[in-house]
Every structure is written in structure tokens, then in C-alpha cells.
C-alpha positions as CSV (number, residue, x, y, z in Angstrom):
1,X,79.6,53.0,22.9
2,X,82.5,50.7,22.2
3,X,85.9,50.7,24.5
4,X,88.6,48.8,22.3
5,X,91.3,49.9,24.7
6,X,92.4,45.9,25.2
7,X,90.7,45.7,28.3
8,X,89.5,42.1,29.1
9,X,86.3,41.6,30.4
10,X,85.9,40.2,34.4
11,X,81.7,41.2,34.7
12,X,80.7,41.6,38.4
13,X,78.2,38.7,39.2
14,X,74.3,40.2,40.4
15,X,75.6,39.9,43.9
16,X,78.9,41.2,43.9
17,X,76.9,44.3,42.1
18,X,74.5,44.1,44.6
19,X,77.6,44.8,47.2
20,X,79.1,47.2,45.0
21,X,76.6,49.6,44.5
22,X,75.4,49.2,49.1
23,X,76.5,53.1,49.3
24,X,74.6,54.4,46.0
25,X,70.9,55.3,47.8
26,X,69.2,55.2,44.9
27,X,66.9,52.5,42.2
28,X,69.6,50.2,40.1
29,X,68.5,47.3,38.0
30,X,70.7,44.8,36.4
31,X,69.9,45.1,32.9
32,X,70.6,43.1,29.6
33,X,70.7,39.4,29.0
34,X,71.3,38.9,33.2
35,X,68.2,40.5,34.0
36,X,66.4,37.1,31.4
37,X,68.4,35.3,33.2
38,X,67.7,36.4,37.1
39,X,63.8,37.0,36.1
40,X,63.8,33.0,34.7
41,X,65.7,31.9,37.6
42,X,68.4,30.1,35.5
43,X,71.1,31.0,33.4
44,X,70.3,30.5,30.0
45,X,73.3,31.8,27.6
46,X,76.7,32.9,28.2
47,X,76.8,36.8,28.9
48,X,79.9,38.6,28.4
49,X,79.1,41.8,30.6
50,X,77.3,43.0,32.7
51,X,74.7,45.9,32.5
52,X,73.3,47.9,35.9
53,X,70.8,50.5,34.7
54,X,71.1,53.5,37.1
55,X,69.3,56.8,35.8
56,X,71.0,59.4,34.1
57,X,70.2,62.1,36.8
58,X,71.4,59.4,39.2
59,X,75.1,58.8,37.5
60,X,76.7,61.2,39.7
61,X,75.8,59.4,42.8
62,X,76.6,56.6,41.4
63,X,80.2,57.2,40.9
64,X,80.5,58.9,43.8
65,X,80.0,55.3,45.1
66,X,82.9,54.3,43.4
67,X,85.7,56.5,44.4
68,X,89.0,55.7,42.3
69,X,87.3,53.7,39.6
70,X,88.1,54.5,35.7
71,X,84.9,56.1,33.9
72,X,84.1,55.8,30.1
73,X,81.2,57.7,29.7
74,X,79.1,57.6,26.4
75,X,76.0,58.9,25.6
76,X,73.6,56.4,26.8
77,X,76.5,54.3,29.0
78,X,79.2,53.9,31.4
79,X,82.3,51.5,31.4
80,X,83.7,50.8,34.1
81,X,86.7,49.2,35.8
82,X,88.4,49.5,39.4
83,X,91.7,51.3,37.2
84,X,92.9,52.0,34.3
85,X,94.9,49.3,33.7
86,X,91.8,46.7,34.8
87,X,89.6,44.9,33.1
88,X,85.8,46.2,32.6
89,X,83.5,44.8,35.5
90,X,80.3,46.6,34.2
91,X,78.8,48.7,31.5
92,X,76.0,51.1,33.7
93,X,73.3,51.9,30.9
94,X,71.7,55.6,31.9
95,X,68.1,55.2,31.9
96,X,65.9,58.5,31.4
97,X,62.7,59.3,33.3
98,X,60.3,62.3,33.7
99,X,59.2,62.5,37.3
100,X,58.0,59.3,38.3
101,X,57.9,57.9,35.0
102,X,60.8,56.4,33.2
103,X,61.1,57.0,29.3
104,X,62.1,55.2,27.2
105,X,65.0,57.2,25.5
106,X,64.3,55.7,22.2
107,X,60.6,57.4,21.7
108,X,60.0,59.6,24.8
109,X,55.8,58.2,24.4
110,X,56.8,54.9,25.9
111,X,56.5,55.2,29.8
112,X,56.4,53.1,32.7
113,X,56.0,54.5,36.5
114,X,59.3,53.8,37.9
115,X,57.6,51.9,40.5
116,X,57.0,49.4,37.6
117,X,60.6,49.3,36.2
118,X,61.9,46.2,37.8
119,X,61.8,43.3,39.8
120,X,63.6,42.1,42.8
121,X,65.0,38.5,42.9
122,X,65.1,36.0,46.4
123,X,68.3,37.4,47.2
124,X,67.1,40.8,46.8
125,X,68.8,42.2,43.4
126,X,66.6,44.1,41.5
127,X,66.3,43.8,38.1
128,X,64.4,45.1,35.0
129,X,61.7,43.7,34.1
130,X,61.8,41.6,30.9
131,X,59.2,43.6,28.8
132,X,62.0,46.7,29.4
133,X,64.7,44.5,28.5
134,X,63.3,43.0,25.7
135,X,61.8,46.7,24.1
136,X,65.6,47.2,24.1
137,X,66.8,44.1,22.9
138,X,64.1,44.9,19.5
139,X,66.4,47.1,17.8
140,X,69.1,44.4,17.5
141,X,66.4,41.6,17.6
142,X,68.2,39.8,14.5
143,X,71.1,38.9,16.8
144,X,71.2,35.2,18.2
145,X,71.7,36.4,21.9
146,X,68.5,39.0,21.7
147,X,66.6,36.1,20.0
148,X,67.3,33.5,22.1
149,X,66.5,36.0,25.2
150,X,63.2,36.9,23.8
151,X,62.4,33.2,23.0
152,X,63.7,31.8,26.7
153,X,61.8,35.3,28.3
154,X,58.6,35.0,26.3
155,X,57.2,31.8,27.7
156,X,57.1,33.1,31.4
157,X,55.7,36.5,30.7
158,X,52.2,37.0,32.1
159,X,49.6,38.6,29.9
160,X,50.0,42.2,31.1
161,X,54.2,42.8,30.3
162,X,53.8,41.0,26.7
163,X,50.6,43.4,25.9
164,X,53.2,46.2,27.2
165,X,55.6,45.3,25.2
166,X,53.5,44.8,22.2
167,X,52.2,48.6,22.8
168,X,55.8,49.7,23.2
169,X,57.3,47.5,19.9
170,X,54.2,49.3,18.1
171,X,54.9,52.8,19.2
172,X,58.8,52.7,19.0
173,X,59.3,50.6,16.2
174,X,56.3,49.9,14.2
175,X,56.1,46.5,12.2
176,X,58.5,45.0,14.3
177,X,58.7,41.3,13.3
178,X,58.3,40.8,17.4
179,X,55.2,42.2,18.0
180,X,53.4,39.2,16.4
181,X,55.5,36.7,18.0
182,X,54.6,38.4,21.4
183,X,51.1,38.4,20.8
């Protein structure tokens, strides 16, 4: 989803996130080109936004967290801004899951148990994991920003996420000019 209502952007930092969503009693995960960043420890690019992955049967918790904030809702995402006149502070991406196992909403075979979803920085924000982030990042790889994330995230993935994500790449998008590069 695109808003081009002439909104600027002012994205919440991981922490002031973290505060934001104290009330919501449920799993979060920064998302997106932050979640590289928090899972390498260091910033690597300039990021825009920022994206909080909350699951879709989740979302109306979630906003109930935020009384009086201004809602675009999409199919797969949320904007979101303290009013109407303010600028966007985070795009919430609606994750799906079946039980205890999140789905990946692109091909329903690609799982993980939620348990598995994310990480948790020092400072306690959790985050996804950057196999996740990446399997998203694949369908736009041929952008700079999801080929620089892929190339600063690859070096510090362990054996287990990049076999993941090679499984997932294969499944989801077969041929992928990743999968060989993650190998």
C-alpha cells in the first residue's frame, strides 16, 4: 500500500516503538531494513520508515493500544500517525500464522513456529529474524536497499537461518538469483 496524502515521514526509533506498543500484550517485531540493522548491531543504511510486524489477528489490539491515532489500513499493512494532519511514525506489516506457526503470506508452505519468528536485542526489542526479513526483501531483491541488506545480513547468518532461507527462496520463489548467493 502507498499513502501519497503529503504526509512526511518522522519513523519512531526501535525504542520509542518499544514504548509505544508497552500496553499491546501481544508478539511485535520491528521488521524491514531496522530489523538488519538491530540483528547486526549497527546501522548500516539510511531507513526511511519504520516497520513493526504485529499479526493480523492481533491488529485489533494493537490499535486499541493506540487510542486517537489515524489508521490506513491495506491489505497486508497499516500506516500510522498520532493524527490526521501528522506525519507517518510507522507502517505495522500484518503477519499471518496458523496456530503456533507463522505463514508466510506469500506461499502458505513456508512456516516457522512463532517461537522462531524473532529475536530480542540488549535493550530488549524484538525483532525478526533476518532469514524472515530477507524471504521478504526477495521479491524486490533487485533494489539497492534489499541488496545491500542481504549483503550486510548474509555474513553474520549462522548455517541454520541461510539453509531456511534457501528452503524458503526455493519454495516461494523458485530460481531466485539469491538462493545461490545464500548458499
Amino acid at each position: 500500500m502507498t499513502v501519497d496524502d503529503g504526509a512526511a515521514w518522522e519513523a519512531l526509533t526501535p525504542a520509542e516503538a518499544a514504548v509505544l506498543l508497552g500496553p499491546f500484550d501481544g508478539p511485535w517485531w520491528i521488521a524491514g531494513g531496522v530489523a538488519i540493522d538491530l540483528f547486526l548491531g549497527t546501522v548500516t543504511r539510511e531507513h526511511h520508515d519504520l516497520d513493526i510486524a504485529v499479526f493480523r489477528d492481533h491488529w485489533p489490539a494493537v490499535s486499541a493500544a493506540l487510542p486517537g491515532w489515524d489508521f490506513r489500513v491495506g491489505t497486508n499493512e497499516v500506516w500510522a500517525r498520532r493524527s490526521v494532519d501528522g506525519p507517518w511514525l510507522v507502517e505495522f506489516l500484518l503477519e499471518d500464522r496458523d496456530g503456533s506457526e507463522w505463514v508466510y503470506r506469500r506461499d502458505r508452505q513456508v512456516t516457522l513456529p512463532v517461537t522462531e519468528v524473532g529475536m530480542v536485542t540488549e535493550q530488549g526489542i524484538p525483532y525478526e529474524r533476518p532469514e524472515v526479513v530477507l524471504l521478504y526483501k526477495a521479491k524486490y531483491g533487485e533494489e539497492p536497499r534489499h541488496e545491500a541488506d542481504l549483503v550486510a545480513a548474509l555474513p553474520k547468518m549462522g548455517i541454520g537461518p541461510r539453509a531456511w532461507l534457501v528452503g524458503a527462496l526455493d519454495v516461494a520463489h523458485p530460481g531466485h538469483p539469491w538462493i545461490e548467493r545464500v548458499l
